[in-house]
VEXMAR-876284 format. One line per field, with one value per atom (N, C-alpha, C): residue number from 1; residue in three letters; atom name; x, y, z. Coordinates in pm, 1 decimal. Layout:
# residues N
nr (NUM ...) $
rest (ALA ...) $
atom (CA ...) $
xx (X ...) $
yy (Y ...) $
zz (Z ...) $
//
This chain:
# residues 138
nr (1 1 1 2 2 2 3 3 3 4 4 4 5 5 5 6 6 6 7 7 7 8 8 8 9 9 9 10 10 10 11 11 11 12 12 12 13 13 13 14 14 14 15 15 15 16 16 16 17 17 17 18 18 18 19 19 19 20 20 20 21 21 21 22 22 22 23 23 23 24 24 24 25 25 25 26 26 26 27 27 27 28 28 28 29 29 29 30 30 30 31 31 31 32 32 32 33 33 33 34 34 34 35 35 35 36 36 36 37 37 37 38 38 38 39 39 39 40 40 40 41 41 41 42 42 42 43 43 43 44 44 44 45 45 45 46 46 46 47 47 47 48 48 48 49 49 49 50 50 50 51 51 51 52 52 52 53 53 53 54 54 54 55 55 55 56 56 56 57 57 57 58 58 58 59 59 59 60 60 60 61 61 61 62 62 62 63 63 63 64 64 64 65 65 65 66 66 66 67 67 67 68 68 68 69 69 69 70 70 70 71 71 71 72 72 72 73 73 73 74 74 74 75 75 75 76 76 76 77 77 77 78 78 78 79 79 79 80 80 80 81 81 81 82 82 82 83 83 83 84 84 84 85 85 85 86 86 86 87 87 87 88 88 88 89 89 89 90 90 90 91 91 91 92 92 92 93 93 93 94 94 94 95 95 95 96 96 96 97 97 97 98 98 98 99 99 99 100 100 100 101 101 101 102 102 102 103 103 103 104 104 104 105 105 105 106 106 106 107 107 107 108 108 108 109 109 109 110 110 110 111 111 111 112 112 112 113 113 113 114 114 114 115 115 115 116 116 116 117 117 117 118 118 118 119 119 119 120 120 120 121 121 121 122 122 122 123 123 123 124 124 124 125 125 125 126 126 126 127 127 127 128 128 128 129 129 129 130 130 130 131 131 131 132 132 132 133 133 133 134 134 134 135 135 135 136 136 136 137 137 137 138 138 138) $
rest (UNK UNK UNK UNK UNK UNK UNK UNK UNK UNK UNK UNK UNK UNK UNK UNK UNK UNK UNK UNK UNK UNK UNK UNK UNK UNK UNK UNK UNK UNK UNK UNK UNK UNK UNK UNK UNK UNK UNK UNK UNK UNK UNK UNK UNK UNK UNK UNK UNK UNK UNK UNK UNK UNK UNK UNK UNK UNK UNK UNK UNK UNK UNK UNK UNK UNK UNK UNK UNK UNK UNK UNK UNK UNK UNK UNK UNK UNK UNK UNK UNK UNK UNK UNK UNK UNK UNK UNK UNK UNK UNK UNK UNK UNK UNK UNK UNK UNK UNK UNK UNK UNK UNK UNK UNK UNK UNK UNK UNK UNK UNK UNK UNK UNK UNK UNK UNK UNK UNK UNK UNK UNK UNK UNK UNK UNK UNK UNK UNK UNK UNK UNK UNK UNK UNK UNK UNK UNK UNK UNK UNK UNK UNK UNK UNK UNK UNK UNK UNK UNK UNK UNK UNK UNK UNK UNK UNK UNK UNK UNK UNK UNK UNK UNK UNK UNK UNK UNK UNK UNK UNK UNK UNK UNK UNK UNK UNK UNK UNK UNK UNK UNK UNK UNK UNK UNK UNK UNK UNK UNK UNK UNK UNK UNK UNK UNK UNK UNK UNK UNK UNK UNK UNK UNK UNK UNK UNK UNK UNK UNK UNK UNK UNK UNK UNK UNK UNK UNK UNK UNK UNK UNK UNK UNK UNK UNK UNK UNK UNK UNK UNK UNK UNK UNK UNK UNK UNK UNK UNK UNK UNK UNK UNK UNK UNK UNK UNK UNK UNK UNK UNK UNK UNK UNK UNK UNK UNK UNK UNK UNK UNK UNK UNK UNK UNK UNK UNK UNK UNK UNK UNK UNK UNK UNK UNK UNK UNK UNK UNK UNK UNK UNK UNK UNK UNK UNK UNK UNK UNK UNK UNK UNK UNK UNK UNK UNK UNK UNK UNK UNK UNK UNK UNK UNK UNK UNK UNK UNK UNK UNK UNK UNK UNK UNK UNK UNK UNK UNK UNK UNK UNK UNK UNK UNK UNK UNK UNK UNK UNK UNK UNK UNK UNK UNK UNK UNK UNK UNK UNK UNK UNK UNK UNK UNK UNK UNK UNK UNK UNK UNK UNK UNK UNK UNK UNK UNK UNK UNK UNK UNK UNK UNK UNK UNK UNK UNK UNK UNK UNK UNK UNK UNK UNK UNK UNK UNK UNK UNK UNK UNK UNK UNK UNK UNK UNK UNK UNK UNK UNK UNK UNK UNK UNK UNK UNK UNK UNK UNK UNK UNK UNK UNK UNK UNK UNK UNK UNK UNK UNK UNK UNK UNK UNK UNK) $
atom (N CA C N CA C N CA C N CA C N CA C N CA C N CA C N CA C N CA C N CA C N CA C N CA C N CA C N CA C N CA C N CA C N CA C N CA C N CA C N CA C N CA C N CA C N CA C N CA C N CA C N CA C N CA C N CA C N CA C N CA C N CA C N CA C N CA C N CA C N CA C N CA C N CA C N CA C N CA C N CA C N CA C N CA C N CA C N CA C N CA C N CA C N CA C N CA C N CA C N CA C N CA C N CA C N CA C N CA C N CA C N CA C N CA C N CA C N CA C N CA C N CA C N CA C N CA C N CA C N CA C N CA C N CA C N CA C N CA C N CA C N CA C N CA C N CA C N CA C N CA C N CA C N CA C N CA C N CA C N CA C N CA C N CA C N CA C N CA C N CA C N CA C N CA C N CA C N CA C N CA C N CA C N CA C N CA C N CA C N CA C N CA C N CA C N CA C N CA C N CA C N CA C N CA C N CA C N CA C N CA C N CA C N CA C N CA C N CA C N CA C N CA C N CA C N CA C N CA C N CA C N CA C N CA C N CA C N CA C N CA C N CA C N CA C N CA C N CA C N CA C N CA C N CA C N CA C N CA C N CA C N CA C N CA C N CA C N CA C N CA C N CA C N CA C N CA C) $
xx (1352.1 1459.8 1443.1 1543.8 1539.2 1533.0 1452.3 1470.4 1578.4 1666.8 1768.7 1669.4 1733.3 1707.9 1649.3 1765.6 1731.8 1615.8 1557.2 1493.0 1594.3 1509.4 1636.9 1614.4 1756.9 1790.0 1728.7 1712.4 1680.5 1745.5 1919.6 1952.2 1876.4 1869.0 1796.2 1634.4 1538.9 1432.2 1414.2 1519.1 1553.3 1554.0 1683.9 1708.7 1556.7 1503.9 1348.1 1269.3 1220.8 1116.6 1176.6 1272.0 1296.7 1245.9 1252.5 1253.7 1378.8 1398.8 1554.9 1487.6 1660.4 1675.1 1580.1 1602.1 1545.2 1397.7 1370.8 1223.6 1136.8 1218.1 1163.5 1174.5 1292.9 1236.0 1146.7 1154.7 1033.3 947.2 875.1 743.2 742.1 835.9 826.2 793.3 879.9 812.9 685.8 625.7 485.3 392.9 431.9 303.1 284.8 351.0 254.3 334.6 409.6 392.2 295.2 274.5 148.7 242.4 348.9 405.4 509.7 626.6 740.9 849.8 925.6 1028.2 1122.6 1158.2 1211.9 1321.1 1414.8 1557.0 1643.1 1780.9 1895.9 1952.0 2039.7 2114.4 2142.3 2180.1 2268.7 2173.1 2056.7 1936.0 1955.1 1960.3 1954.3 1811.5 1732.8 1636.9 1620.8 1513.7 1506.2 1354.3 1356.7 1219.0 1181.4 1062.8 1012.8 968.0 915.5 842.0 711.5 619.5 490.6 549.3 642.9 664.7 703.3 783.4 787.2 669.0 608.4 465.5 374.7 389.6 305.3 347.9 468.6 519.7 548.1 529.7 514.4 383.3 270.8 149.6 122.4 215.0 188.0 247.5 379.2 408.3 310.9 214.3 157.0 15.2 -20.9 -116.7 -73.6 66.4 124.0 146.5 217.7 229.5 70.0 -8.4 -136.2 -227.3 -177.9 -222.2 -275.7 -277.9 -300.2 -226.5 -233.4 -223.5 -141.7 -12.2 73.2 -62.1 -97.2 -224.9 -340.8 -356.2 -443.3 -410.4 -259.6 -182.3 -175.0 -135.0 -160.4 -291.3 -413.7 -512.8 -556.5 -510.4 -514.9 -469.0 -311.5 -273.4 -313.8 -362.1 -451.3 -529.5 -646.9 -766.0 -657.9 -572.1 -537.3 -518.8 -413.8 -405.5 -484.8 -610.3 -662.8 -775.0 -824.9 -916.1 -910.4 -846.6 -782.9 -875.2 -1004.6 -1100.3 -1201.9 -1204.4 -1309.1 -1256.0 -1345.4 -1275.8 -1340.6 -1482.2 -1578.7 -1503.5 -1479.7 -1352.8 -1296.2 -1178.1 -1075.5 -1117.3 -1260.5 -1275.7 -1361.9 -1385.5 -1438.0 -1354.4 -1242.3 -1112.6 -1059.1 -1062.8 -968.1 -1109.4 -1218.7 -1302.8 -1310.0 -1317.1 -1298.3 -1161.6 -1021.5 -967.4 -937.7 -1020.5 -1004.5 -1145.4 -1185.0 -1302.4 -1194.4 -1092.8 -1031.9 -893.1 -892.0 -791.3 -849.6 -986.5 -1073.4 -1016.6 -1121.9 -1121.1 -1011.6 -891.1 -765.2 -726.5 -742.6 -695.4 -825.0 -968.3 -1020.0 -998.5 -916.9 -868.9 -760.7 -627.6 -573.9 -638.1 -675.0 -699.0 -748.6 -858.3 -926.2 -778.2 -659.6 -570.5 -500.7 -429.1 -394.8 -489.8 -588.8 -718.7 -637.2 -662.9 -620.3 -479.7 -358.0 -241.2 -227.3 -283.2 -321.2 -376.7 -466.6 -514.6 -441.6 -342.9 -293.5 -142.5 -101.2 33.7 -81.8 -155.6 -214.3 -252.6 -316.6 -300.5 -184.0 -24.4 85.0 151.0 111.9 163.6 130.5 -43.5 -60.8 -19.1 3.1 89.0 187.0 254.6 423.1 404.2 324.9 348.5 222.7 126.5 121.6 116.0 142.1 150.2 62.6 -51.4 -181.8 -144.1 -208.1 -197.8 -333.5 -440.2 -569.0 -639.5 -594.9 -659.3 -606.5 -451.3 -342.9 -432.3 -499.7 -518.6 -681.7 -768.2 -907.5 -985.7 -861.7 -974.0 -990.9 -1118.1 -1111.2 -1040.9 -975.3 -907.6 -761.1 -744.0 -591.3 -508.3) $
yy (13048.3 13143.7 13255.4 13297.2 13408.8 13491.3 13605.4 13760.8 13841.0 13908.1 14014.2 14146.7 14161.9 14331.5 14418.5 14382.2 14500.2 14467.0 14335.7 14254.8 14177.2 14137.9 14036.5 14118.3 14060.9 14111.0 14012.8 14040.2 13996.4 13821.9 13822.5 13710.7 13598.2 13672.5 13570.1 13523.7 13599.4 13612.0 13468.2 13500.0 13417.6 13301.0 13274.7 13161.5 13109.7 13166.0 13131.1 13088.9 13164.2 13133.6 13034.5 13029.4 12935.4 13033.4 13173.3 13249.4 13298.4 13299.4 13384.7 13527.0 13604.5 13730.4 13823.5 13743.9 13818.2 13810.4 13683.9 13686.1 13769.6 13781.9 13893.5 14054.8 14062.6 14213.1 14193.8 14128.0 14159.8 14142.3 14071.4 14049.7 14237.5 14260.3 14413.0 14519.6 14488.2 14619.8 14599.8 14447.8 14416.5 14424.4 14432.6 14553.6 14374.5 14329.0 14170.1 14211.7 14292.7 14323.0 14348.1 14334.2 14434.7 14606.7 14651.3 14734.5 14730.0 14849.8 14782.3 14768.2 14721.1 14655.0 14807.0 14829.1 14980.2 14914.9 15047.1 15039.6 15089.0 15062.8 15108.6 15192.7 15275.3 15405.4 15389.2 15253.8 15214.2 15181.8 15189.9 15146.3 14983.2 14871.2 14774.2 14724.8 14676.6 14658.8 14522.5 14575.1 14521.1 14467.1 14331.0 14267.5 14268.4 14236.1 14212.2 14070.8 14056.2 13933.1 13906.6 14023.5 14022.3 14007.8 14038.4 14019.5 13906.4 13830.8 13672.7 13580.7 13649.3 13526.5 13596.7 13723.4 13720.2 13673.7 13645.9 13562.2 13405.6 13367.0 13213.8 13238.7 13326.5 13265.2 13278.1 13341.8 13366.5 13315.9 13224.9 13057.7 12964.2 12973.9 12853.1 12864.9 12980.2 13023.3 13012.0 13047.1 13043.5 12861.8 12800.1 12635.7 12559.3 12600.9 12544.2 12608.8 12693.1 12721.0 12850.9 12947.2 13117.2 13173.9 13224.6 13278.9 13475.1 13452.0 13614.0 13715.4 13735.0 13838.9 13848.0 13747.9 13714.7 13711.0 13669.1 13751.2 13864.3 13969.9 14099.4 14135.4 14104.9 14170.8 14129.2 14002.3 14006.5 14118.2 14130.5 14190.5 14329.4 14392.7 14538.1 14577.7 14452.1 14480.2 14487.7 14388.2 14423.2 14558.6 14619.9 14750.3 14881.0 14824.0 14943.1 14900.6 14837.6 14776.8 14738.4 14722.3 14644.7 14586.8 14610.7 14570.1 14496.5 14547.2 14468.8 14318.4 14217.0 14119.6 14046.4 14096.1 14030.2 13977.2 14059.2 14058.4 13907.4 13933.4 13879.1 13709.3 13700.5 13557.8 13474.4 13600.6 13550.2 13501.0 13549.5 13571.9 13380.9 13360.5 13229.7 13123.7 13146.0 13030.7 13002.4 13069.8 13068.8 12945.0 12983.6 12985.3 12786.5 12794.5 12655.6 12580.5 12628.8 12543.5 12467.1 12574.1 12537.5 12425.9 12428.8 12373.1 12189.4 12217.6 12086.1 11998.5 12112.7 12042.5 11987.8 12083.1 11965.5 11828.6 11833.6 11743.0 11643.6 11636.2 11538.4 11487.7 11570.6 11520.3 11451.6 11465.4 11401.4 11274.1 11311.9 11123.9 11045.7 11135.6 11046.3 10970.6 11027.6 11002.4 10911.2 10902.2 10846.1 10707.1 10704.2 10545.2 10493.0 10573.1 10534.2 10475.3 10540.1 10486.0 10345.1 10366.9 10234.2 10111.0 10148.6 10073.4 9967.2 10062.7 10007.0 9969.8 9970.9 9919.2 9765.7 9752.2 9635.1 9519.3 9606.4 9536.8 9470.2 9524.4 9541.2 9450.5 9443.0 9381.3 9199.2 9193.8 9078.4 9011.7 9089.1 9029.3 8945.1 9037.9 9024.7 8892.8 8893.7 8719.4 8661.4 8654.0 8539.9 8510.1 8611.8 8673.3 8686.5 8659.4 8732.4 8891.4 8875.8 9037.7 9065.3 8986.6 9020.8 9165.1 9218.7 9275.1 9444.7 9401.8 9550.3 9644.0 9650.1 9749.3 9747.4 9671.2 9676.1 9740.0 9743.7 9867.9 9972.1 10038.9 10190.6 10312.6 10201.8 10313.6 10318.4 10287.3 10233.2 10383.6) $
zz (-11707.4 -11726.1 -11624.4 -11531.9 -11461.7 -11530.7 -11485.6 -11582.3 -11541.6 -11564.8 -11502.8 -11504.2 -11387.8 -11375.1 -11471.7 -11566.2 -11663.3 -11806.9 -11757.0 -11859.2 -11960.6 -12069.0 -12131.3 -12291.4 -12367.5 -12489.5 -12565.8 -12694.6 -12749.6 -12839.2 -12774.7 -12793.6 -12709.6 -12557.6 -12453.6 -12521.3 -12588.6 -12637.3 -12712.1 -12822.6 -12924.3 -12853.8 -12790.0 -12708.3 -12608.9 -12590.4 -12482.9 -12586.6 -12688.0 -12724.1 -12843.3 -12896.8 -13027.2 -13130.3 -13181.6 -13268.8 -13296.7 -13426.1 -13451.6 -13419.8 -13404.6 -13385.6 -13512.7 -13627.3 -13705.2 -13739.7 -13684.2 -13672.8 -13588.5 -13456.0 -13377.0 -13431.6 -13459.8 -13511.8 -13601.6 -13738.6 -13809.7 -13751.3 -13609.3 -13563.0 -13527.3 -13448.2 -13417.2 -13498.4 -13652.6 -13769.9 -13801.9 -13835.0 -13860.3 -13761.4 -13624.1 -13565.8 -13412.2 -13413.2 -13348.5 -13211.9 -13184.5 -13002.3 -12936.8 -12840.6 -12787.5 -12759.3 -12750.2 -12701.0 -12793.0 -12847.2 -12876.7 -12806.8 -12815.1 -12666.7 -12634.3 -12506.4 -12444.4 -12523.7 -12511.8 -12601.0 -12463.8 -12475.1 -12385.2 -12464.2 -12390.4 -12388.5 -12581.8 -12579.2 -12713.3 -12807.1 -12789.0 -12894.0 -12940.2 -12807.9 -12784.5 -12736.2 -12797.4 -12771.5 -12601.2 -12496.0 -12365.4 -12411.4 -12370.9 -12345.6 -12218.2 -12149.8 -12001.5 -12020.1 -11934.6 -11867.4 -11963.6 -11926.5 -12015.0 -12176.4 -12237.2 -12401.8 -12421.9 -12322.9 -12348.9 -12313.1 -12243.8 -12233.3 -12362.9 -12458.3 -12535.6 -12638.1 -12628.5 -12796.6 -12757.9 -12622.6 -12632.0 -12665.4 -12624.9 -12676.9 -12858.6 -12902.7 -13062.2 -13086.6 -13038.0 -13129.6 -13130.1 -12980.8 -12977.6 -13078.5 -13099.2 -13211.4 -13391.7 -13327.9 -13510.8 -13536.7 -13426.1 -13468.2 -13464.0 -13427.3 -13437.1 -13564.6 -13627.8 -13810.9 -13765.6 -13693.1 -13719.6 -13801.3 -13885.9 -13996.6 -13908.9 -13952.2 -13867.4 -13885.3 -13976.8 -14003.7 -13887.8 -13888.2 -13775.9 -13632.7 -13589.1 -13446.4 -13443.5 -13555.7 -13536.0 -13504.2 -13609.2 -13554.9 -13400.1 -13389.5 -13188.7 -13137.9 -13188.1 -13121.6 -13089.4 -13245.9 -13270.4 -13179.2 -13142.5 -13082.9 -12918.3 -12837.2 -12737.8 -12756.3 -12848.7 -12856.1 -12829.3 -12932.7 -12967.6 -12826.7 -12796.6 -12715.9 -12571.7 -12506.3 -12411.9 -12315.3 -12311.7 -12187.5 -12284.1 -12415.1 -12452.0 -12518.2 -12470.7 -12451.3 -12580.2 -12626.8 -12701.1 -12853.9 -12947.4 -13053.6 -13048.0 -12905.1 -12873.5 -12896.0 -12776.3 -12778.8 -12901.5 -12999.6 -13111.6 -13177.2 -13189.0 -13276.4 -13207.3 -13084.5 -13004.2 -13031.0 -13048.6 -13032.4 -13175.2 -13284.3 -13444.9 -13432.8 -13427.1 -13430.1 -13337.1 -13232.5 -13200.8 -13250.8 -13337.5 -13418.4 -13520.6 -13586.2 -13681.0 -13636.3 -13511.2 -13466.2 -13472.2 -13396.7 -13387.4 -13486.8 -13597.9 -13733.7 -13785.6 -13739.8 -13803.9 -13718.1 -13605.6 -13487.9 -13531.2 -13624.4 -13645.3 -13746.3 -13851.0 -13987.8 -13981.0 -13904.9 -13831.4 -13815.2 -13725.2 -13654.5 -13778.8 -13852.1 -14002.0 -14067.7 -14043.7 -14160.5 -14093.6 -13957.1 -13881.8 -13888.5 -13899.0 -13856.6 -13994.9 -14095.9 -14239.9 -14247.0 -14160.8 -14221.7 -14107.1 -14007.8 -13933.9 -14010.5 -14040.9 -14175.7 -14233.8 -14296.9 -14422.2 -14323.0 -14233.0 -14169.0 -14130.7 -14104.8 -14029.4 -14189.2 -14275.2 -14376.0 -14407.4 -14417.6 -14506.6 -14372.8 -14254.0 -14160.0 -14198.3 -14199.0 -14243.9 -14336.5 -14485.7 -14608.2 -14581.0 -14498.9 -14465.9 -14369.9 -14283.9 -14184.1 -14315.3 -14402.5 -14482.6 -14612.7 -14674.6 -14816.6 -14885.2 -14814.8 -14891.9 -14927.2 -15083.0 -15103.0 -15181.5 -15147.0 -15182.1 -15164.7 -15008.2 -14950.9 -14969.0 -15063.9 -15063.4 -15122.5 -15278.3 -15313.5 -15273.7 -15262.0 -15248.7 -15187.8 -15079.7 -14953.4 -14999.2 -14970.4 -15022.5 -14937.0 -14826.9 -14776.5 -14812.2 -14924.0 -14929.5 -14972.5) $
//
């Protein structure tokens, strides 16, 4: 998306990042900007460049299971903190431990429904159904 001049509104926002209008302001009253967005003459709120790369990065934290509570306090420590980085990467390495852990529970469940399509596959070409409920992975 080109930026205009004057930065973009908050319909363009919406439209970029895939957040409604109203999701963004409430991200704004609950504190998860790093800044809050400049206003025009008309008290139209203007985004920049830097506020859309910080809320693509807090979708990609919120769709991978961060908890909004936990983007703010990112966002706090950028705030209150800005050089110290120590916090920050405690906060992203926590945070992709927990990511691991789901992306291996996943696959555990995934082996499992594999499983049981390969089972339910064989039935179906010979009608054995010995094998449907027995597995313990069923």
């Amino acid at each position: 998306m080109t930026m205009p001049a004057a930065g973009l509104t908050i319909g363009q926002v919406a439209t970029a990042t895939g957040l409604s209008v109203h999701t963004l302001r409430f991200y704004e009253r609950e504190g998860l900007f790093l800044h809050p967005p400049t206003r025009t003459a008309g008290g139209h709120r203007i985004y920049s460049p830097d506020d859309l790369q910080w809320l693509q990065l807090c979708n990609r934290l919120r769709d991978s299971g961060m908890p909004l509570i936990r983007i703010k306090d990112f966002a706090d420590l950028i705030r209150t903190r800005p050089d110290d980085y120590s916090e920050r990467l405690r906060m992203l390495r926590e945070h992709e431990a927990a990511v691991i852990a789901k992306q291996q529970a996943l696959a555990e469940n995934l082996d499992a429904i594999r499983h049981k399509i390969s089972i339910y596959e064989d039935h179906q070409r010979t009608g054995d159904t010995t094998q449907i409920y027995t597995d313990p992975r069923n």
